[in-house]
N, C-alpha and C positions, 0 to 999 in steps of 0.2 A: 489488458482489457482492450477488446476490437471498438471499433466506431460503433456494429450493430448492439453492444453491450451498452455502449454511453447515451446513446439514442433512445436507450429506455427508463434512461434519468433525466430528473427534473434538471432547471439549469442551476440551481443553488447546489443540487447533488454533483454536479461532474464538476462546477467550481471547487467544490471540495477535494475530487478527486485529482483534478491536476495539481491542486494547490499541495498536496499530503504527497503525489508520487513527487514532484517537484521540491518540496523540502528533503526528501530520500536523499535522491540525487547533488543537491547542493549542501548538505547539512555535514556536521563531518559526525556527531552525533545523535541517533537518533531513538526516541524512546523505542521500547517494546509495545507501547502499546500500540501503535502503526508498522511496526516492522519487526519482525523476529523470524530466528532459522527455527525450523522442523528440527529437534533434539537427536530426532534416529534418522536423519536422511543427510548425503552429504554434503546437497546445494538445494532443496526446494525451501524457499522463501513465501511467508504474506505477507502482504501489506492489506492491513487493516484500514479502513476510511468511516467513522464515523458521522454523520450531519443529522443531526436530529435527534430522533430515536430510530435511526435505521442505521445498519452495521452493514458496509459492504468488502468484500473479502476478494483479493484478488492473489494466484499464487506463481511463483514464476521459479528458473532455476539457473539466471540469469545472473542473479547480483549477485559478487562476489565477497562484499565486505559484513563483518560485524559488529551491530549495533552496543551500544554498553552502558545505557540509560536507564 
């Protein structure tokens, strides 16, 4: 997620979103329902962020580990 993406969230929405990529990162487990691999691809990843009733979807091919929650 670039800056001009975060910019078009409220500030409770990108608290969200750092807080949820920030659990990724530090957690050693983490649900599915914020993070899961793509079944047929061999690294593209989302991280799911819900706040609200809004679902924002970010997907990357970066993170290496898998989640088992």
């Amino acid at each position: 997620m670039g800056p001009d993406y975060l910019d078009t969230l409220s500030d409770k929405q990108v608290e969200k979103v750092i807080f949820v990529l920030d659990l990724i990162e530090d957690v050693e487990f983490v649900s599915r329902k914020c993070f899961k691999k793509f079944e047929a691809t061999d690294d593209i990843w989302e991280v799911r962020v819900r706040q609200g009733n809004n679902i924002f979807h970010a997907f990357t091919s970066r993170l290496m580990r898998q989640p088992f929650s």
